[in-house]
FIKOLZA-1660 file (N, C-alpha, C; in steps of 0.1 Angstrom, whole numbers, plus 5000, padded with zeros to 4 digits):
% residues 115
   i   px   py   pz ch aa at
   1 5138 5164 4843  A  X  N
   1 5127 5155 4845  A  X CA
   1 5117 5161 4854  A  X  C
   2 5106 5159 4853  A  X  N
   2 5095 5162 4859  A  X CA
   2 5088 5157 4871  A  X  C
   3 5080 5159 4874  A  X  N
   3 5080 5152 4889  A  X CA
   3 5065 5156 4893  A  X  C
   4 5058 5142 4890  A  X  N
   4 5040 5146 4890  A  X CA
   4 5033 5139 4905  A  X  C
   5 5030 5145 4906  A  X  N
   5 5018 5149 4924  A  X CA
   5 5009 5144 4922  A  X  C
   6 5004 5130 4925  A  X  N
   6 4988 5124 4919  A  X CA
   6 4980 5128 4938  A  X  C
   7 4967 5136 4937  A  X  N
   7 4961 5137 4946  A  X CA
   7 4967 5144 4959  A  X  C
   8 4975 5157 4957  A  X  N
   8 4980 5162 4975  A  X CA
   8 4970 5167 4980  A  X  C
   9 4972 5168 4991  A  X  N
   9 4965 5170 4998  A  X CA
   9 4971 5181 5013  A  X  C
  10 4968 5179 5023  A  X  N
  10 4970 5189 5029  A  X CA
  10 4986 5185 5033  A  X  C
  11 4991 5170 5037  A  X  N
  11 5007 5166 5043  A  X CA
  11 5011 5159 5030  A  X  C
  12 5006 5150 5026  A  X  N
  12 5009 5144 5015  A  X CA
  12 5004 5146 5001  A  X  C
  13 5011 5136 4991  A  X  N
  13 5006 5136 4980  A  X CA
  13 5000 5115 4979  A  X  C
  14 4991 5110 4973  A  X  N
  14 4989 5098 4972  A  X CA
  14 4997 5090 4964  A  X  C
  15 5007 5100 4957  A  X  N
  15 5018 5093 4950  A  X CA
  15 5025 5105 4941  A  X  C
  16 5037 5102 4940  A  X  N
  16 5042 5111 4934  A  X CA
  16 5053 5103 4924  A  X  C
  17 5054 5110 4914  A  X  N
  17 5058 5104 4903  A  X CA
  17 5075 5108 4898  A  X  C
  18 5085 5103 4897  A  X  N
  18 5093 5106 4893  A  X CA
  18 5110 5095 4885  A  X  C
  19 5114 5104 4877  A  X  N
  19 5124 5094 4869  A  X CA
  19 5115 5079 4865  A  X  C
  20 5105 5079 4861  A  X  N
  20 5100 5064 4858  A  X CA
  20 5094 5054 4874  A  X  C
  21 5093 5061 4884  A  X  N
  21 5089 5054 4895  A  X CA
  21 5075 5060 4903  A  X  C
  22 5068 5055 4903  A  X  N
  22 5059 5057 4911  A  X CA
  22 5058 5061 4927  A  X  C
  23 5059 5066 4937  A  X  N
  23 5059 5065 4952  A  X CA
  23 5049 5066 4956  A  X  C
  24 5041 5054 4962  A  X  N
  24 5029 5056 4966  A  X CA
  24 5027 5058 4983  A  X  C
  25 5023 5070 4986  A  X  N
  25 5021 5070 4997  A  X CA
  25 5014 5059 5010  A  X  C
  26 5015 5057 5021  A  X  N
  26 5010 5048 5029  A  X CA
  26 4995 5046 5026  A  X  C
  27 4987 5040 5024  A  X  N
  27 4976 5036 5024  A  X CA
  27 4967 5030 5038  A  X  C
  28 4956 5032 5042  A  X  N
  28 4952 5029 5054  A  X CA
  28 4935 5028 5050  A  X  C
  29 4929 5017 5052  A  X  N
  29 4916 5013 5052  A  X CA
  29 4905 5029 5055  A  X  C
  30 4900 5027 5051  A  X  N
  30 4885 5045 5055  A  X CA
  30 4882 5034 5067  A  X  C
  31 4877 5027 5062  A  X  N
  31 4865 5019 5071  A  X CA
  31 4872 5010 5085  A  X  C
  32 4879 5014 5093  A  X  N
  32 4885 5011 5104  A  X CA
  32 4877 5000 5115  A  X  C
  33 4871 4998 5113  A  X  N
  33 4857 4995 5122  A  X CA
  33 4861 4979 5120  A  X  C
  34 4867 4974 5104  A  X  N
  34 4866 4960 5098  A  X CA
  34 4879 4955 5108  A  X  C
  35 4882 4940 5106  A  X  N
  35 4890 4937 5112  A  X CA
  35 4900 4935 5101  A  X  C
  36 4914 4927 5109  A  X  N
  36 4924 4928 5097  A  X CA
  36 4927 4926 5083  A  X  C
  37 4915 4913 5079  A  X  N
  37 4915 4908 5067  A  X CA
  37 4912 4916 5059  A  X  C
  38 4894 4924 5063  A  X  N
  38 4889 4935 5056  A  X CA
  38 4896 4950 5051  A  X  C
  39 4901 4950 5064  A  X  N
  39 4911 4967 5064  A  X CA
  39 4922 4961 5053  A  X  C
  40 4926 4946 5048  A  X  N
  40 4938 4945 5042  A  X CA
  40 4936 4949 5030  A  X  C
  41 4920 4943 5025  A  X  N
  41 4913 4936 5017  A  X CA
  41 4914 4952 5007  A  X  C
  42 4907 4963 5015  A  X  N
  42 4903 4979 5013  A  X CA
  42 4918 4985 5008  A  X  C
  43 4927 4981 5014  A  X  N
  43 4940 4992 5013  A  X CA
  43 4945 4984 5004  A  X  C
  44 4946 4973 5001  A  X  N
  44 4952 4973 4985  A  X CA
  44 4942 4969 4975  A  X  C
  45 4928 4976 4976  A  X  N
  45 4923 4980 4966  A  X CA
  45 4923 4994 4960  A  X  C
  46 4929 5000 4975  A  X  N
  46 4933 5012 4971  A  X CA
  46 4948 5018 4964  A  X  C
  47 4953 5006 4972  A  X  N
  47 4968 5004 4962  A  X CA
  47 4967 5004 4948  A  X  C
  48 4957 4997 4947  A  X  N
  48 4952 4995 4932  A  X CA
  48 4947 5005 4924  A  X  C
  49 4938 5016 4931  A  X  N
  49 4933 5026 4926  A  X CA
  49 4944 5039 4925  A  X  C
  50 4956 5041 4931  A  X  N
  50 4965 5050 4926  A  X CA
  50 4973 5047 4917  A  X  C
  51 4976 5033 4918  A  X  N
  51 4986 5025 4907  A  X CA
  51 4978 5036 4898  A  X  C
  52 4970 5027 4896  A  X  N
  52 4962 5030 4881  A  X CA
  52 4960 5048 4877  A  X  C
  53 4959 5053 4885  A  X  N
  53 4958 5072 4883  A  X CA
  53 4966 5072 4877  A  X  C
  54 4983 5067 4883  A  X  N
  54 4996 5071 4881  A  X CA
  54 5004 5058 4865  A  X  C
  55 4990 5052 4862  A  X  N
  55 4995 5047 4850  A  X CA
  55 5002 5034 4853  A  X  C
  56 4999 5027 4863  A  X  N
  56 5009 5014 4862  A  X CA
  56 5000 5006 4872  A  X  C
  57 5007 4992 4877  A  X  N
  57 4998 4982 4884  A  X CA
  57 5004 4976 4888  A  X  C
  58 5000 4966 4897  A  X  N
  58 5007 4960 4911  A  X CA
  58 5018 4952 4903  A  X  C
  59 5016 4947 4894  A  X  N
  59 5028 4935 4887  A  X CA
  59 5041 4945 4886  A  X  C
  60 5042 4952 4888  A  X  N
  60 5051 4965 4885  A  X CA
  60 5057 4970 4896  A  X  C
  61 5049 4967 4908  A  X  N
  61 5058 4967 4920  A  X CA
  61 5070 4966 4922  A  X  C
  62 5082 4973 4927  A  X  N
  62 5092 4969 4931  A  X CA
  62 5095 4965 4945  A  X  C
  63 5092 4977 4953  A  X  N
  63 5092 4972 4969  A  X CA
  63 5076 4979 4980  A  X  C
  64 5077 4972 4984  A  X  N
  64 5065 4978 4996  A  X CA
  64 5069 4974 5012  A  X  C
  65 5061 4980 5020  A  X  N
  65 5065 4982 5030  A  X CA
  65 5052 4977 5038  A  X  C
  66 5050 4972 5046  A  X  N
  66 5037 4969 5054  A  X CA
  66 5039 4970 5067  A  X  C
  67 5025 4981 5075  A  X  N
  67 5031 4983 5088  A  X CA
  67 5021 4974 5089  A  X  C
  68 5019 4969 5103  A  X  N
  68 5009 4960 5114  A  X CA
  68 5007 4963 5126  A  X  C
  69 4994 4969 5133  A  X  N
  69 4995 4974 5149  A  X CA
  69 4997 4959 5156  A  X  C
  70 4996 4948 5149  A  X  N
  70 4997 4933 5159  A  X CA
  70 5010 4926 5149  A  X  C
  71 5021 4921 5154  A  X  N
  71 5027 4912 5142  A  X CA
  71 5018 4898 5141  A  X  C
  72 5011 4895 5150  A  X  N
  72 5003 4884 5151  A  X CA
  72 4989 4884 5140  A  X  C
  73 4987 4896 5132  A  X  N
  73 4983 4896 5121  A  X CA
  73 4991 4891 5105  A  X  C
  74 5002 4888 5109  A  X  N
  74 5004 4885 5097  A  X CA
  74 5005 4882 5087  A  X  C
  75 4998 4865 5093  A  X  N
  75 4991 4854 5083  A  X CA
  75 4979 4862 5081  A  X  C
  76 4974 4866 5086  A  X  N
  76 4957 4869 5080  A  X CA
  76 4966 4878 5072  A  X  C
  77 4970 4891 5075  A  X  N
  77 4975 4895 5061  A  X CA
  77 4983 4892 5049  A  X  C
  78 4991 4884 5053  A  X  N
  78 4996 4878 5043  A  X CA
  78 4986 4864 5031  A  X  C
  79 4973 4861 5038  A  X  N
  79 4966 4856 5031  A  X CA
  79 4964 4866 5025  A  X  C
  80 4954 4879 5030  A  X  N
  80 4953 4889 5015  A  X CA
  80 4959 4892 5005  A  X  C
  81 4969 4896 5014  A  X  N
  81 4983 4900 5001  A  X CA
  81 4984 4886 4990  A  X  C
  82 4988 4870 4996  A  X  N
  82 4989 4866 4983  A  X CA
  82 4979 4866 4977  A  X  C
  83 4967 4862 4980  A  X  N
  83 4956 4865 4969  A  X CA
  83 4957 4876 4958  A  X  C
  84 4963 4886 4965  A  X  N
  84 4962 4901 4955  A  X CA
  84 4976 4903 4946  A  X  C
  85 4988 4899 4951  A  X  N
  85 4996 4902 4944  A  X CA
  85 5000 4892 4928  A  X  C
  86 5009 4900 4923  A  X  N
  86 5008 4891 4911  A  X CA
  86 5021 4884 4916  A  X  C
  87 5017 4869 4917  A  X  N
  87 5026 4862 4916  A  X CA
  87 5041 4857 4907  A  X  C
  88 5039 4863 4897  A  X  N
  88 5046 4863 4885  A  X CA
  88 5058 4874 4891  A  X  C
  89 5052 4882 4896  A  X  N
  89 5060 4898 4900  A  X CA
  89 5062 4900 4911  A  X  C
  90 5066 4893 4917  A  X  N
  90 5067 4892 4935  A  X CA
  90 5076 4908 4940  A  X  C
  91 5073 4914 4945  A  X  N
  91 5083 4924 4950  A  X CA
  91 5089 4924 4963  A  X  C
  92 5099 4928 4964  A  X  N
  92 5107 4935 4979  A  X CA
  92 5099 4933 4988  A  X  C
  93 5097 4930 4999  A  X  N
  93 5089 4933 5007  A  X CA
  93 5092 4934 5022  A  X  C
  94 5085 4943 5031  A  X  N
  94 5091 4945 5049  A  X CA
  94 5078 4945 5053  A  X  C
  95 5076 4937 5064  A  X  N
  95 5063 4939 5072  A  X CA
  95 5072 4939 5090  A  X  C
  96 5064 4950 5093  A  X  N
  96 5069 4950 5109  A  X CA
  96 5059 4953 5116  A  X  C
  97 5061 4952 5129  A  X  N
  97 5050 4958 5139  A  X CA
  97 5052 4974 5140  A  X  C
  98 5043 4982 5142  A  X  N
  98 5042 5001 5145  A  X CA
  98 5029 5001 5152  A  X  C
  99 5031 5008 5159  A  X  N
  99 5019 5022 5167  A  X CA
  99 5015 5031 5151  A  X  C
 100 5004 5027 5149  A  X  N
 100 4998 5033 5141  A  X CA
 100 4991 5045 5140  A  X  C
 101 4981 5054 5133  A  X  N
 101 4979 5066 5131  A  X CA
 101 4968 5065 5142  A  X  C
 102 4961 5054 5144  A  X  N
 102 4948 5059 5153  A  X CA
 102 4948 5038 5158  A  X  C
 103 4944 5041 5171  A  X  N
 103 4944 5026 5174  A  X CA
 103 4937 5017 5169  A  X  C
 104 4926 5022 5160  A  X  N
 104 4916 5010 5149  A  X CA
 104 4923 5011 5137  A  X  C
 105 4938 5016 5136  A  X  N
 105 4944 5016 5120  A  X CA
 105 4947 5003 5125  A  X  C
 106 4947 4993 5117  A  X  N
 106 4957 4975 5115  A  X CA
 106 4964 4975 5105  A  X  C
 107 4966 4982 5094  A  X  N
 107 4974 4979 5085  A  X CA
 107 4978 4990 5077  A  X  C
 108 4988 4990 5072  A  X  N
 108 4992 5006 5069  A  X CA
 108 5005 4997 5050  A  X  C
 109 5002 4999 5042  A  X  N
 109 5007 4995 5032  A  X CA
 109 5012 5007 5021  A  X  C
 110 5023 5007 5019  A  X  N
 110 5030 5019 5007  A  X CA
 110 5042 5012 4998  A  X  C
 111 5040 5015 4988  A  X  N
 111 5046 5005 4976  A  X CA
 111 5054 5017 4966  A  X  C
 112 5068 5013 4959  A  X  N
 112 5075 5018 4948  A  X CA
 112 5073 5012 4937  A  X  C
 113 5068 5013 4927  A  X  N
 113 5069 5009 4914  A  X CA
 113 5072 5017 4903  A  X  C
 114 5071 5007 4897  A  X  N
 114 5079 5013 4881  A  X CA
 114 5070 5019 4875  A  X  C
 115 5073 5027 4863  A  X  N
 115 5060 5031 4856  A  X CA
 115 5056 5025 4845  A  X  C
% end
């Protein structure tokens, strides 16, 4: 079996593909500046945009992981998230509190799916 590299980069790859599963690397807002809703709003539209490189889409999710620099964000994010996910397809899911990459990161999201 093969094992495909969508986008590496210098530490990572944006997802890497292997046995039928997608691994999407963490995802983190560009635009840091927004508050939680927006940075949620950015990172899984970006979720969206490797799905799709790598051939598959959020209903296909198996598990994701969500970090939070506040857990006191989590209704606001969790409003995004349901709006975005497919409800039909609910996946796994962990959301915790982390010290993030830079103190304006708020949300940090990385998902497994199927292909």
């Amino acid at each position: 079996m093969s094992i495909v590299r969508h986008q590496p980069g210098t530490f990572y790859s944006a997802a890497v593909e292997y046995n039928g599963l997608v691994y999407v690397s963490g995802q983190i807002a560009d635009d840091r500046t927004q508050p939680v809703k927006q940075q949620t709003e950015e990172v899984l539209r970006k979720v969206d945009a490797v799905l799709a490189l790598a051939g598959t889409s959020k209903s296909k999710i198996l598990s994701a992981n969500v970090w939070l620099a506040d857990i006191g964000d989590r209704d606001t994010m969790n409003a995004v998230w349901t709006a975005w996910i497919d409800p039909d397809n609910l996946p796994a899911r962990a959301t915790v509190q982390a010290a993030l990459a830079t103190p304006a990161t708020l949300v940090e999201v990385a998902v497994i799916c199927a292909k």
